[in-house]
C-alpha positions as CSV (number, residue, x, y, z in Angstrom):
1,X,-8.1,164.3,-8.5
2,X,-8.6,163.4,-5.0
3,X,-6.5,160.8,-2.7
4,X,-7.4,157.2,-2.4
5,X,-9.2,157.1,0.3
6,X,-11.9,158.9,-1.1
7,X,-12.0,156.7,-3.9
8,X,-15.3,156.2,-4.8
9,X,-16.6,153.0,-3.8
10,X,-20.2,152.7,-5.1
11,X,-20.6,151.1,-8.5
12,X,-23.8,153.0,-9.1
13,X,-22.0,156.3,-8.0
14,X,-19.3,155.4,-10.3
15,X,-21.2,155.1,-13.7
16,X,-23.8,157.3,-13.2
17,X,-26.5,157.1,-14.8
18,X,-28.1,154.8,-17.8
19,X,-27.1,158.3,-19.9
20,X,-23.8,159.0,-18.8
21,X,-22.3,155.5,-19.4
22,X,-23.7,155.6,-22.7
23,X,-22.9,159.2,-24.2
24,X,-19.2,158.0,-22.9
25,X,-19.7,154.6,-24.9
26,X,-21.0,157.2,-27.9
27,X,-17.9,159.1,-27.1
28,X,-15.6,156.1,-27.4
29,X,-16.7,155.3,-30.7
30,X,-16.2,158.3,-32.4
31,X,-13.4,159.0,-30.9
32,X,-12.1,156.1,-32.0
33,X,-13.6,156.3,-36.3
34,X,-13.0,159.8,-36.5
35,X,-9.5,159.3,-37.4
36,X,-8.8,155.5,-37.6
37,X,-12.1,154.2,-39.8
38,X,-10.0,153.4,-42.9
39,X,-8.3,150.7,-40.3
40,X,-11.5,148.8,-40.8
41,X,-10.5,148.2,-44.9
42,X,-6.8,147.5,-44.0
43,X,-5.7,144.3,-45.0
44,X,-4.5,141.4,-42.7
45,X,-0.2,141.3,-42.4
46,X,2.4,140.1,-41.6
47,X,1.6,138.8,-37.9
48,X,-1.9,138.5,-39.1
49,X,-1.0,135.7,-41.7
50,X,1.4,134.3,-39.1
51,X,-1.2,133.1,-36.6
52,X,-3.5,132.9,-39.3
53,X,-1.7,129.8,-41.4
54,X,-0.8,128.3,-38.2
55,X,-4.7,128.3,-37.7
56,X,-5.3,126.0,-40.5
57,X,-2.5,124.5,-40.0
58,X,-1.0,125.4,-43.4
59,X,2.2,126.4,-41.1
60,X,3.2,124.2,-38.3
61,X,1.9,125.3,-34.6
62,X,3.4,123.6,-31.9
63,X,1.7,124.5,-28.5
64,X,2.8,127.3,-26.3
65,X,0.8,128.9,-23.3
66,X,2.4,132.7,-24.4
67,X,-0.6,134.4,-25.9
68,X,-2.4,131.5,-26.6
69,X,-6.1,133.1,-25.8
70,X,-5.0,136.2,-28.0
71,X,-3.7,133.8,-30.5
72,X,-4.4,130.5,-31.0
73,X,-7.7,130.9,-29.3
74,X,-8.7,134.0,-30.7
75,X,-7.6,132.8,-34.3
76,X,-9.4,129.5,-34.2
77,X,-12.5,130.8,-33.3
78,X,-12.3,133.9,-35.6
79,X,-11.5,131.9,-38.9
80,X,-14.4,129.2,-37.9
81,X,-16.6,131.7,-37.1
82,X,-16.0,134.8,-39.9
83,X,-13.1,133.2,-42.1
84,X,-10.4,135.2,-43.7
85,X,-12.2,138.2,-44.2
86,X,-10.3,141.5,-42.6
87,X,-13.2,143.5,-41.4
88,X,-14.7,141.0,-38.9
89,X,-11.4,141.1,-37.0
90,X,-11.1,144.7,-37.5
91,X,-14.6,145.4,-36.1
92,X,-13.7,143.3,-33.4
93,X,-10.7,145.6,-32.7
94,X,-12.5,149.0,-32.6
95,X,-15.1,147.7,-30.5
96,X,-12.9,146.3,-27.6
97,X,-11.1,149.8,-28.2
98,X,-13.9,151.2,-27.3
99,X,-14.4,149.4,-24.6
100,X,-11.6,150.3,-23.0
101,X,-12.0,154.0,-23.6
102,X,-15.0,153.2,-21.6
103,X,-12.7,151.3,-18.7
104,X,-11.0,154.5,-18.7
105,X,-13.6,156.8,-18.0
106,X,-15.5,154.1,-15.2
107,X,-11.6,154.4,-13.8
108,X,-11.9,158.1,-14.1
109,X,-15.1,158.1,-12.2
110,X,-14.2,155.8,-9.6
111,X,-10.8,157.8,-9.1
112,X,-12.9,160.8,-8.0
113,X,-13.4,162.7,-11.5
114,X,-16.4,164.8,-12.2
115,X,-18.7,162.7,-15.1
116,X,-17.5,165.4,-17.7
117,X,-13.6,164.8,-16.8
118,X,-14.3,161.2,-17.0
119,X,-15.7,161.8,-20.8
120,X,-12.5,164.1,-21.8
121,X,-10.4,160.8,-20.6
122,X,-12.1,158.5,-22.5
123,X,-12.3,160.5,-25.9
124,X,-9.0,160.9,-25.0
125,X,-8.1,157.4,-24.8
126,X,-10.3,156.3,-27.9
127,X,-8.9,158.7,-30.0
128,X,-5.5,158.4,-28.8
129,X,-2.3,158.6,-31.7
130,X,-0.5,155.3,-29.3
131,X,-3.4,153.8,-31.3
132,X,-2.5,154.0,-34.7
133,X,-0.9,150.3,-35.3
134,X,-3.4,148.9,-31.9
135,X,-6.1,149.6,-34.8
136,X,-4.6,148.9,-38.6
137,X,-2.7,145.3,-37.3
138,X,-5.7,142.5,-36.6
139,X,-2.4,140.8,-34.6
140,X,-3.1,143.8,-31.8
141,X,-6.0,141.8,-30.6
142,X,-2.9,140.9,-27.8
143,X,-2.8,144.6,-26.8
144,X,-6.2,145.0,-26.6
145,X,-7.6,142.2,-25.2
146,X,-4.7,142.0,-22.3
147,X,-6.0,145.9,-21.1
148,X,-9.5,144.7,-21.6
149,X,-9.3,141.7,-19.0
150,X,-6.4,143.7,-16.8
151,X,-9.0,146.6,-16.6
152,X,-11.9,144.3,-15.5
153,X,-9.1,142.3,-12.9
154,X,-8.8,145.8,-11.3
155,X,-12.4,146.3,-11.2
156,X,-13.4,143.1,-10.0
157,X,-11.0,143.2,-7.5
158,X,-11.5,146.2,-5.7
159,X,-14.8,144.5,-4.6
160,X,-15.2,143.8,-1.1
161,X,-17.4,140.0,-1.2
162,X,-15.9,136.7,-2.3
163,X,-16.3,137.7,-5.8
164,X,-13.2,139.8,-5.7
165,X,-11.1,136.8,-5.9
166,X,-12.4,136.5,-9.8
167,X,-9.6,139.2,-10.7
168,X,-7.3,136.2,-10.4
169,X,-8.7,134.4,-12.9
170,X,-9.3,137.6,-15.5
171,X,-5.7,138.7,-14.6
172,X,-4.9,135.2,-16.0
173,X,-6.8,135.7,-19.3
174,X,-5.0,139.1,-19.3
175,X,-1.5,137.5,-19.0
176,X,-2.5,134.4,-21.6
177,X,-3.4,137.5,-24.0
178,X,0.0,139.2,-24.0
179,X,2.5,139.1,-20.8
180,X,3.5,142.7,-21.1
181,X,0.6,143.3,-18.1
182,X,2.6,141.1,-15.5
183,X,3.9,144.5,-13.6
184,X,0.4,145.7,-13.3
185,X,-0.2,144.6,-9.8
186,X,2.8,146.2,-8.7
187,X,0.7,149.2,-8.7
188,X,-2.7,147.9,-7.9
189,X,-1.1,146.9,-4.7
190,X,-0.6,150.4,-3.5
191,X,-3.9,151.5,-5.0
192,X,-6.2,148.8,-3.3
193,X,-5.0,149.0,0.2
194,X,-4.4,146.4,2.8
195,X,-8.1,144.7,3.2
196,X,-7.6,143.8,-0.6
197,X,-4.2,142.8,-1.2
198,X,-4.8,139.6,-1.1
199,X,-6.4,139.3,-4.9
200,X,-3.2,141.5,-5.7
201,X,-0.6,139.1,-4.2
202,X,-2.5,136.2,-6.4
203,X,-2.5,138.3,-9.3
204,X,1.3,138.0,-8.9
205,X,1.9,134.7,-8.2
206,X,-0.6,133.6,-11.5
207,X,1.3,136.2,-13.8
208,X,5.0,134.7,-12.7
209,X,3.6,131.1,-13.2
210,X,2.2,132.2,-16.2
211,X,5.5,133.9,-17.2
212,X,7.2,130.7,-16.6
213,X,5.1,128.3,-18.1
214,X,5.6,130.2,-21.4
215,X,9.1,130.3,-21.2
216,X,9.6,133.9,-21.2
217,X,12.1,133.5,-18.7
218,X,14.5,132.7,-21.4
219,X,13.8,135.2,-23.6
220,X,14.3,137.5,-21.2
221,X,18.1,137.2,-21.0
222,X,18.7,136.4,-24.3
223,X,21.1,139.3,-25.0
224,X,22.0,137.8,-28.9
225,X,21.6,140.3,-31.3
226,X,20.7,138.0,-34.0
227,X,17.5,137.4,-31.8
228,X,14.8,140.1,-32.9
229,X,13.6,140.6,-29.1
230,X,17.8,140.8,-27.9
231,X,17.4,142.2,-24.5
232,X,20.2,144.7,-22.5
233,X,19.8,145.2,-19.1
234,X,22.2,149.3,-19.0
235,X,21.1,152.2,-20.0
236,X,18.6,150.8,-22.9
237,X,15.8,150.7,-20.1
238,X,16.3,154.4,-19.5
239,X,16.6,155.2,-23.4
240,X,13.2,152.6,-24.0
241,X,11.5,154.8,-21.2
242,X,12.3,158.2,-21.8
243,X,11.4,157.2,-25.9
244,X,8.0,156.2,-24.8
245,X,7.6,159.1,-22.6
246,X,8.3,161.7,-25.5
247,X,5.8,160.1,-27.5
248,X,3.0,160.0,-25.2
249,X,3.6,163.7,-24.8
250,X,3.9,164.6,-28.1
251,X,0.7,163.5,-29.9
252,X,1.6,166.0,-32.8
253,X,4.7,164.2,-34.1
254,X,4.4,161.3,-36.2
255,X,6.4,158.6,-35.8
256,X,6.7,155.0,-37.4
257,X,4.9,152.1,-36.0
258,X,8.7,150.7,-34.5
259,X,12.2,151.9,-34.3
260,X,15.0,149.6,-35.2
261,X,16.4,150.4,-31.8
262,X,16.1,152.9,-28.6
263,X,16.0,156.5,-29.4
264,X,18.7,158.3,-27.0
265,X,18.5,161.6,-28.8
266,X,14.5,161.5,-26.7
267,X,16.2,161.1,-23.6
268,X,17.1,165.0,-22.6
269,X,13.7,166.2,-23.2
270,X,11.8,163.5,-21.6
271,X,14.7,164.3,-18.5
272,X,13.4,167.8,-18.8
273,X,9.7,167.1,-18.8
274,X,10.2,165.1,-15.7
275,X,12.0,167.8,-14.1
276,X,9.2,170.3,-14.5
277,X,6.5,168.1,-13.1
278,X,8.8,167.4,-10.1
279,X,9.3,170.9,-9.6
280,X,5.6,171.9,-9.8
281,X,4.8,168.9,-7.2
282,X,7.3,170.4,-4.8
283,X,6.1,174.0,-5.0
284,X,2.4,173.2,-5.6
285,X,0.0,171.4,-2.9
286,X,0.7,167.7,-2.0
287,X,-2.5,166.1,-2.8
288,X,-1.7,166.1,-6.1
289,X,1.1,164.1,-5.5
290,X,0.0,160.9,-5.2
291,X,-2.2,160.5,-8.4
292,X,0.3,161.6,-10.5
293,X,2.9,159.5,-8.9
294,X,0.3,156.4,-9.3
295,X,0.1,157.6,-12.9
296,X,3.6,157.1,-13.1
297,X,4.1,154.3,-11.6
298,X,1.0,152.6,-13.6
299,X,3.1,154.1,-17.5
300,X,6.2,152.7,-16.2
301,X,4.7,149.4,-14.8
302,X,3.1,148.6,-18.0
303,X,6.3,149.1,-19.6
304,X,8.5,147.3,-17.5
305,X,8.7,143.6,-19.3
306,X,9.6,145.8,-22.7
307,X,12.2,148.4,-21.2
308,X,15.6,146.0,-21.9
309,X,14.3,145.5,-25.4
310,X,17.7,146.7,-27.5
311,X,15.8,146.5,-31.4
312,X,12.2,147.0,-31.1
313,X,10.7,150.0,-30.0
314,X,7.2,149.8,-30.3
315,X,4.8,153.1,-30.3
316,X,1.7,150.9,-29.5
317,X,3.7,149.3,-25.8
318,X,2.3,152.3,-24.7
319,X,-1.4,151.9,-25.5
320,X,-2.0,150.6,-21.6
321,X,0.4,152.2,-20.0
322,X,-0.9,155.6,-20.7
323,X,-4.9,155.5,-19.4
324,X,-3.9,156.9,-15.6
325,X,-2.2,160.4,-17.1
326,X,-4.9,160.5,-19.5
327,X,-7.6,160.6,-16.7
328,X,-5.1,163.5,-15.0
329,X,-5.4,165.3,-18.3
330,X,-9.4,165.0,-18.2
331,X,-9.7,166.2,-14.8
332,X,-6.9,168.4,-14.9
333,X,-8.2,170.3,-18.5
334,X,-12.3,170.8,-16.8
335,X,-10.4,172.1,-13.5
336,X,-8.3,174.3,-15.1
337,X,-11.6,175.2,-17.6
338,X,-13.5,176.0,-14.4
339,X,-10.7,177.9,-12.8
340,X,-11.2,179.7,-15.5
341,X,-14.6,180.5,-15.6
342,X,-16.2,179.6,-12.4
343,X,-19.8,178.3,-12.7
344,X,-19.8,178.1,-16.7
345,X,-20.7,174.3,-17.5
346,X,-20.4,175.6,-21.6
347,X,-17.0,176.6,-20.8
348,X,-15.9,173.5,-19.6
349,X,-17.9,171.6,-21.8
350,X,-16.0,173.8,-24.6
351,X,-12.8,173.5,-23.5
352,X,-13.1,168.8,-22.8
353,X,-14.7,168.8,-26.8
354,X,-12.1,170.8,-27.7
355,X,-9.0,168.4,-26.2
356,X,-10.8,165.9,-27.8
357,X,-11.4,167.1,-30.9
358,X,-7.4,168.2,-31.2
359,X,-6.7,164.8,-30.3
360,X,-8.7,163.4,-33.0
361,X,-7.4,165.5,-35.4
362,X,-3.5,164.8,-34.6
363,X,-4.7,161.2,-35.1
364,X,-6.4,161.5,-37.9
365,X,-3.0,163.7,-39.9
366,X,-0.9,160.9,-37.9
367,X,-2.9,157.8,-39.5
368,X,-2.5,159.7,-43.0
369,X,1.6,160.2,-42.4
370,X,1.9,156.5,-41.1
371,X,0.1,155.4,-44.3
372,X,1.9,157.4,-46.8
373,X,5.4,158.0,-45.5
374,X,8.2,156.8,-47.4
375,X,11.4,154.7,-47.0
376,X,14.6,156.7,-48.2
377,X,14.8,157.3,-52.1
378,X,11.9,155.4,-51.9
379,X,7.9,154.7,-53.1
380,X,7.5,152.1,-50.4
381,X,6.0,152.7,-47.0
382,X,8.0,153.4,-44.0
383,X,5.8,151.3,-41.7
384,X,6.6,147.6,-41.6
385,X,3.0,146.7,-41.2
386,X,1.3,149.2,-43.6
387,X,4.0,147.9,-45.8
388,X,3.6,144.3,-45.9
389,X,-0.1,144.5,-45.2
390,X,-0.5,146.8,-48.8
391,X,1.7,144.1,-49.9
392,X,-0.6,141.2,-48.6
393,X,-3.9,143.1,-49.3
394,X,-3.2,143.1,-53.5
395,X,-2.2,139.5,-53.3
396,X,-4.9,138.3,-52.0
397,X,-7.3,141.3,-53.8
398,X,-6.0,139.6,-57.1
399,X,-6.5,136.0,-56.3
400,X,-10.2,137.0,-55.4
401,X,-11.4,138.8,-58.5
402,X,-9.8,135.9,-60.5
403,X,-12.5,133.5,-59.8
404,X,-10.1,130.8,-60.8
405,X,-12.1,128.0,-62.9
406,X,-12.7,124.7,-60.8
407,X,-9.0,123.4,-63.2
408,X,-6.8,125.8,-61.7
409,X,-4.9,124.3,-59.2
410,X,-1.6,126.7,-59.3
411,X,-1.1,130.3,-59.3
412,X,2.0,131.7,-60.1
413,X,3.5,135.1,-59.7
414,X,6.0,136.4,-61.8
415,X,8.1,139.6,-61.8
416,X,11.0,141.6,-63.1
417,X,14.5,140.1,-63.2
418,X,16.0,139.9,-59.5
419,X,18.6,142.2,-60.6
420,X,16.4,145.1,-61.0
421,X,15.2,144.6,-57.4
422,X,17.8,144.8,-55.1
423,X,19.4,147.7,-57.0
424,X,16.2,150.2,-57.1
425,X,14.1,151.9,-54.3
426,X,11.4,153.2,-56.8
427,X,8.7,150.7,-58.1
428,X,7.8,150.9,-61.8
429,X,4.4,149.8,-63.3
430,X,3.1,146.6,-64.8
431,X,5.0,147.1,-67.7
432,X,8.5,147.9,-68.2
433,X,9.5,151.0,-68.9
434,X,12.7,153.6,-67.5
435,X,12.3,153.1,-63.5
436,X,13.3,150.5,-61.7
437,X,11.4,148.0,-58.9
438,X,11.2,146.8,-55.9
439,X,9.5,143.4,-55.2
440,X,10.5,142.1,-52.1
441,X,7.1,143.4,-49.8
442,X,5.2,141.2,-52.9
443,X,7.9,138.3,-52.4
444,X,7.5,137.9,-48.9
445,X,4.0,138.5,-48.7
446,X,3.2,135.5,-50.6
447,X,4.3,133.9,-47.8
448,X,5.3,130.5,-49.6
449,X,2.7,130.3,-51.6
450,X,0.3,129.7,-48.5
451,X,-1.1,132.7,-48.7
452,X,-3.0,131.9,-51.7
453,X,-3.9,128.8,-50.4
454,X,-5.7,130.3,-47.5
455,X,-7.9,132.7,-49.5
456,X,-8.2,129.8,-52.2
457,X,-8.2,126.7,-51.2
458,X,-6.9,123.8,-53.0
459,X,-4.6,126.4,-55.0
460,X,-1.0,127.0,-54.2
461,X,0.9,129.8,-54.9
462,X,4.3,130.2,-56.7
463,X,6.7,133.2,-57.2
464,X,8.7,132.0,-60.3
465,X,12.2,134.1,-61.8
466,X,11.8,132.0,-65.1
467,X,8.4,130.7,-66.5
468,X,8.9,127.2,-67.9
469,X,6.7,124.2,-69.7
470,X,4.9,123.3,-66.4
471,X,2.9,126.5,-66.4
472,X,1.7,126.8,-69.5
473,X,-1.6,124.3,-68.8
474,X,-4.7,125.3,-68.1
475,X,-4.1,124.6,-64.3
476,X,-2.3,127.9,-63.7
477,X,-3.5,131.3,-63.3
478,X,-0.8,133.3,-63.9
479,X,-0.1,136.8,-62.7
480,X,2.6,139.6,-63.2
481,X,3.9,141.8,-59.6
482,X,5.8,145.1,-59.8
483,X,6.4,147.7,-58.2
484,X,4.9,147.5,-53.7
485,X,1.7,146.4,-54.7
486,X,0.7,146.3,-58.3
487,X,-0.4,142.4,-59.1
488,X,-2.9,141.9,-62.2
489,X,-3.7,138.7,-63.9
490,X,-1.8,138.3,-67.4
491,X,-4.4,136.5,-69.9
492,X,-2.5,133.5,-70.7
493,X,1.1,132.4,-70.8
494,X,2.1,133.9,-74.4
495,X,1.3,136.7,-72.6
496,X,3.7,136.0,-69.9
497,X,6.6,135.4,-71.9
498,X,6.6,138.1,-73.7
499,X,6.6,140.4,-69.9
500,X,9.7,137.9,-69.1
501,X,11.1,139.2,-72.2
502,X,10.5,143.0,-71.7
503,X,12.1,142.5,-68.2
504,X,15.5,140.8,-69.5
505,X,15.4,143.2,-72.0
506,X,15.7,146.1,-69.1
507,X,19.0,144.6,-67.8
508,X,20.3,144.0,-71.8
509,X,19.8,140.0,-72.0
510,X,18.7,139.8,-75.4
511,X,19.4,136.4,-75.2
512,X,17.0,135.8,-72.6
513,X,14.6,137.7,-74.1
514,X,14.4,136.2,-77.2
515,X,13.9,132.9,-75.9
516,X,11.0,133.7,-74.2
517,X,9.4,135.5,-77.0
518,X,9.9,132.6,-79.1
519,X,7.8,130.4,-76.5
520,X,5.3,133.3,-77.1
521,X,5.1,132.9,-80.5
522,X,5.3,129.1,-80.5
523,X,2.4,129.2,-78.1
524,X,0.4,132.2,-80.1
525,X,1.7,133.0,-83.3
526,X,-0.3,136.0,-84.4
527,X,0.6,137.6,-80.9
528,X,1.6,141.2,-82.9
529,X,3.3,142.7,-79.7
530,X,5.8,139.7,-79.6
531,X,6.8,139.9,-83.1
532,X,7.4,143.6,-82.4
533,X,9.5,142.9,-79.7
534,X,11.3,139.7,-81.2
535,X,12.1,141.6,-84.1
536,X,14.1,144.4,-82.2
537,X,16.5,141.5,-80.5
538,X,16.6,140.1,-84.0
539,X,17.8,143.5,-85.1
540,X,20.0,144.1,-82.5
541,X,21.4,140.5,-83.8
542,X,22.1,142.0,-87.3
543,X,19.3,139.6,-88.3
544,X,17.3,141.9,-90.3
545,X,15.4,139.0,-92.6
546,X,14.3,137.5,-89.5
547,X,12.9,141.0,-88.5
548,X,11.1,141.7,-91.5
549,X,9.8,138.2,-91.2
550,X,8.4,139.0,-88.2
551,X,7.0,142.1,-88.8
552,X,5.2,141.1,-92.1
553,X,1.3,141.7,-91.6
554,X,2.0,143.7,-88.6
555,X,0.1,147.1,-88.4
556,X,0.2,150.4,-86.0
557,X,-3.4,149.4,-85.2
558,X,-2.5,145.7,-84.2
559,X,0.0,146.8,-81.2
560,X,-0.9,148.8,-77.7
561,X,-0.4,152.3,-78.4
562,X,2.7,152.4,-76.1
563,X,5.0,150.4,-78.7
564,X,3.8,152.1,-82.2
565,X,6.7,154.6,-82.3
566,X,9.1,151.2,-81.2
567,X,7.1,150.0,-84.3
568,X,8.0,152.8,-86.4
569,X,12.3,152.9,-85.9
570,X,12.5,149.0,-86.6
571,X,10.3,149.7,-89.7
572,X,12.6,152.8,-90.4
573,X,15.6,150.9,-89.4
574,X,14.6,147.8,-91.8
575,X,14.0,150.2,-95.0
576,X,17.2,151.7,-95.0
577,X,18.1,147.4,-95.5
578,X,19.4,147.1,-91.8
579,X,21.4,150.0,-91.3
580,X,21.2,153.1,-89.1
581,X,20.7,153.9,-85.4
């Protein structure tokens, strides 16, 4: 890649052609489906819900400037305009994505890249694993939009007419999107030279006041590990860098979508990888210097504000910072490919499909890890946001193919006993049976109840431990959670009680159980799988003529096909008049 100077200045020599700037728009897209479609049918979470109940005000919102275009803004307008529906906001996600593959490769261009270079870096980009949570998580829209408008800043400010000082204002809209940009014109300073510098310096001065104004400033010291953003200022910013590095450079190794903390064990081999390209500048020819030291400084710039971070380590801080060595790795692959084989346009045009295509296929097993891999011991999903949003997405799955009736103002979600919970890793099914559960990603995705609200209006929700009288009416939908994700609608509340009852039986309160089987019978007498199970506590009582009370009139035939040999031992137990196992 050539030196600055010879920057090309031309914006017609920059995007070609009608036909280039739309097979690298074609290029984007792909790119970017190829391994991150299913994205589109994620549900919304965590974050998502956040900004999305403070929308409609069913959380209280007071007004900050941090984000506030990328989240109060964009949140508004998306709920007025496409309402709670996932897809709209994903689709809005993949195609600014795509947009910004298409940044990179204009970049690319201008930079001094051949067209087909410039493609490589934006297939690259598109398709790029940094991507994964940028793409499944709705509440990325910051990370997005704030490369979108700091890409357009750059462009509009390398102009040479008045209209260059319109990069102030778009820097602005970056900074009001997510503040993670403010170090950007660090580097655009040294790229732009001296006759435009003067954008650049306002670029600052806008981000710091911005910065301010949102009260960042504070948060930036706040060393307090009980804070989730706890900042350290010592050798976290080293550990935070060299973590990032490692997984820029290693598309092939999946990681989660954060780490609880820095990773120092990444620190040696991103030391090592540095060392090699320091050696190979120092031996090889100096004009290669400066682009990849622009590179650098761009990846590190980009990273600056989230360097001190001591408990979040975010894959996706990276999705900016890594466009300039992704244009180095463009030109560099179709240089090397024409080395090569000098004069062979297949052979290059081999070799760019061919990065692309790995890429897309290390995304694509990536995507596929992040949304299948597993906590310890554990059924649950490792990723915080394909956990809670799998969570989130059967909630609100279930509450939609309800179709409450117009008298349904409740619904109310009902589970195992707590004490099965916290003990087990493992969910079970819908009904009880020999594993244990896990409920908490259902528990918290309810979010209060205001989740169901949101998708149904004029319905609250309720996560109950212990049914009771008030939910018995014909007001309440009731439904029954175990396991992550598994939330169906229980017919009525006889029904109910008689899963409460199953569950207290799993941690041996017969007591507990018979009580609520009782309010199943008292609400539905002729409910044959409550007498079954009412007549084991009442055997375990040493109340056999209560059992065979209950069981008279019950047949095989009358019971799901899962409690007929629990049928059979009470009836076996009963005819030998009580005793026996």
């Amino acid at each position: 890649m050539t030196a600055t100077h010879a920057l090309r200045a031309s914006t017609a020599d920059v995007f070609g052609t009608r036909r280039d700037l739309g097979v690298a728009a074609a290029i984007a897209v792909v790119a970017a489906l190829l391994p991150f479609h299913r994205g589109l049918a994620f549900p919304f979470s965590l974050d998502d819900y956040t900004f999305l109940l403070q929308a409609t005000g069913l959380e209280p919102a007071p007004f900050s400037l941090r984000r506030w275009l990328a989240v109060r803004g964009y949140y508004s307008l998306w709920l007025d305009i496409f309402g709670p529906n996932p897809l709209a906001w994903h689709v809005t996600s993949f195609l600014l994505h795509a947009a910004n593959a298409v940044w990179v490769y204009a970049w690319a261009r201008r930079f001094g890249a051949a067209c087909e270079s410039a493609w490589v870096a934006c297939g690259l980009f598109a398709a790029s694993p940094l991507a994964f949570t940028v793409l499944y998580w709705a509440a990325c829209i910051q990370e997005i939009a704030s490369t979108f408008f700091l890409f357009t800043a750059a462009w509009v400010g390398w102009r040479t007419d008045r209209w260059r000082w319109a990069a102030v204002g778009l820097f602005a809209l970056a900074m009001l999107c997510k503040e993670s940009v403010i170090a950007a014109p660090l580097v655009l300073w040294f790229l732009f030279g001296r006759r435009k510098r003067g954008p650049v310096l306002a670029m600052l001065v806008a981000g710091a006041a911005i910065f301010i104004a949102s009260g960042l400033t504070r948060r930036m010291f706040d060393s307090s590990l009980d804070s989730p953003y706890a900042v350290a200022f010592d050798s976290t910013l080293l550990v935070n860098l060299a973590t990032h590095l490692v997984w820029f450079l290693a598309p092939w190794r999946a990681y989660p979508d954060r780490l609880a903390a820095p990773q120092p064990s990444l620190v040696l081999p991103a030391a090592t990888v540095a060392g090699v390209v320091l050696v190979a500048l120092i031996v090889g020819r100096r004009r290669h210097a400066r682009p990849l030291l622009l590179a650098s400084a761009w990846f590190v710039a980009l990273l600056l504000p989230v360097l001190p971070l001591r408990q979040h380590t975010y894959a996706y801080y990276s999705y900016a910072a890594q466009a300039g060595f992704l244009m180095l790795a463009g030109e560099g692959l179709l240089r090397l490919a024409g080395r090569l084989a000098p004069g062979s346009w297949w052979w290059r045009f081999g070799v760019g499909t061919a990065a692309v295509a790995v890429t897309i296929l290390l995304a694509g097993r990536n995507t596929r890890t992040h949304e299948t891999l597993k906590l310890a011991n554990s059924l649950v999903p490792h990723d915080s946001v394909v956990r809670y949003g799998f969570a989130a997405g059967a909630l609100v799955a279930a509450v939609r193919e309800a179709r409450f009736p117009d008298e349904v103002r409740q619904a109310v979600f009902m589970s195992f006993p707590e004490e099965l919970g916290t003990a087990a890793q493992t969910p079970g099914q819908s009904r009880p049976g020999m594993v244990r559960v896990r409920k908490l990603p259902l528990r918290e995705a309810l979010r209060g109840g205001r989740l169901v609200t949101l998708h149904a209006p004029g319905v609250r929700g309720i996560w109950v431990d212990t049914l009771s009288a008030e939910f018995e009416g014909p007001d309440t939908a009731i439904f029954f959670g175990s396991g992550f994700n598994t939330v169906e609608r229980v017919p009525g509340a006889p029904e109910a009680y008689m899963l409460q009852a199953q569950g207290r039986m799993l941690i041996d309160d017969s007591a507990g159980a018979g009580r609520a089987l009782e309010r199943a019978l008292a609400l539905a007498p002729n409910l044959a799988a409550a007498r079954v199970l009412l007549a084991g506590v009442e055997v375990q009582r040493q109340n056999f003529d209560r059992s065979r009370e209950l069981l008279a009139g019950v047949t095989p035939e009358s019971v799901p096909a899962e409690m007929r040999e629990f049928l059979a031992q009470l009836s076996k137990v009963l005819e030998l008049g009580g005793s026996g196992p």
